[in-house]
N, C-alpha and C positions, 0 to 999 in steps of 0.2 A: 500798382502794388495791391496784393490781393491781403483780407485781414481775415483772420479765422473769426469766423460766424459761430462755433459752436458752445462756446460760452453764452452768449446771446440767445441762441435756440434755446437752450437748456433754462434757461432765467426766462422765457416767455411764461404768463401764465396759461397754455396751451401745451404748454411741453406735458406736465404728468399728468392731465387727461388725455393725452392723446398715445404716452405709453402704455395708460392703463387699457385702453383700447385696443392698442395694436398688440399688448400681450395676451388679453383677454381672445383677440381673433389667432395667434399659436396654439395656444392655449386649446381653442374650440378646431382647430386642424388637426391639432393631435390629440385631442379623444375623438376624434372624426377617425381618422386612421385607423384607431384601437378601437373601433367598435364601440365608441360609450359616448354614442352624439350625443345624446341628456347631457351627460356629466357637463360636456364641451359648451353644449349652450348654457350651461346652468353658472358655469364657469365665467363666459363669456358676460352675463349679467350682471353676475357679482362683480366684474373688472369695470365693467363701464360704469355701473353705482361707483363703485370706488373713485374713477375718474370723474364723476359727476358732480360727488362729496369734493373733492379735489378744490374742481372749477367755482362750486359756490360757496362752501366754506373757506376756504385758500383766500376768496380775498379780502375776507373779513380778521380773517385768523391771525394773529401777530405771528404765534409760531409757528404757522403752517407759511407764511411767505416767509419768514426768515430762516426755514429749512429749504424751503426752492425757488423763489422769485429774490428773494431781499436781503439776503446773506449777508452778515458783518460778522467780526472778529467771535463777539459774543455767540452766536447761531454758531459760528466756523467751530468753536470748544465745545458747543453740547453735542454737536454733531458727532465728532469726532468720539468724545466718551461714551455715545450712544454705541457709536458701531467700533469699539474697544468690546465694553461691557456683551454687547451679542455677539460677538465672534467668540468672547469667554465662555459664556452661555453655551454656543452652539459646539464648541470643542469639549465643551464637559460631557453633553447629551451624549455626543457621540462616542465618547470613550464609554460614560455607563452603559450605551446600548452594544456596545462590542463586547462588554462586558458579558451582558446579560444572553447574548447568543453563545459566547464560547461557552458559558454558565452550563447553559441547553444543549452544548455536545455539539453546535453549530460552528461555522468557519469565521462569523466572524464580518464576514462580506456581505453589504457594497462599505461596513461601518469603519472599516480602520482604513480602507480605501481613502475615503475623505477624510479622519483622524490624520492620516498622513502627510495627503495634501495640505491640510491645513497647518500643520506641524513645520512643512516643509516651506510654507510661502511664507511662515513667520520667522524662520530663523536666514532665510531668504532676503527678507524686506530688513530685518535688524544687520545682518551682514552690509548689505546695502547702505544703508543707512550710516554705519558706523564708519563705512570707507568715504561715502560722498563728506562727511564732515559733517 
């Protein structure tokens, strides 16, 4: 019988130093690409400080392991309101900033592109939702 491991991965305290890591080396590939290898290693520093912060605060921190190592009901609500409230946030941004290019005589775009998407995975996941029960 095989058991899924990736709950487990992800509750290591290993796990978000070593994302921060492995996105910090994307991250430094693609301003390598684009010509802006500074940017990409400068990039890459700030991602592994972040993973660094992670690994040694993380395990002192109540609320840092019980956003990724130590998860309970409690951690599971704030969580969940955090990333409510910034999706709020981030769909408002982007409508002002569509705003503000059609403003300027612009199109508009990449801003209502994502307005869209995001518009669209929400009334998506609430359809969803309403059918599963």
């Amino acid at each position: 019988m095989t058991r899924n491991r990736s709950p487990a991965i992800m509750r290591s305290k290993w796990f978000m130093p070593a994302f921060c890591l492995g996105l910090g080396v994307v991250v430094l590939a693609a301003s390598w690409l684009g010509g802006q290898l500074g940017a990409g290693l400068f990039s890459l520093a700030v991602m592994a400080a972040f993973g660094l912060f992670f690994l040694l605060v993380g395990a002192r921190s109540e609320t840092i392991r019980g956003l990724t190592t130590g998860r309970d009901e409690r951690f599971a609500q704030i969580d969940l309101k955090a990333t409510a409230v910034a999706g709020l946030v981030l769909i408002v941004a982007l409508i002002v900033a569509w705003l503000v290019e059609i403003a300027h005589g612009q199109s508009g775009s990449p801003y209502y592109w994502l307005a869209a998407i995001g518009g669209l995975s929400y009334a998506l996941t609430v359809a969803f939702f309403r059918w599963r029960g």
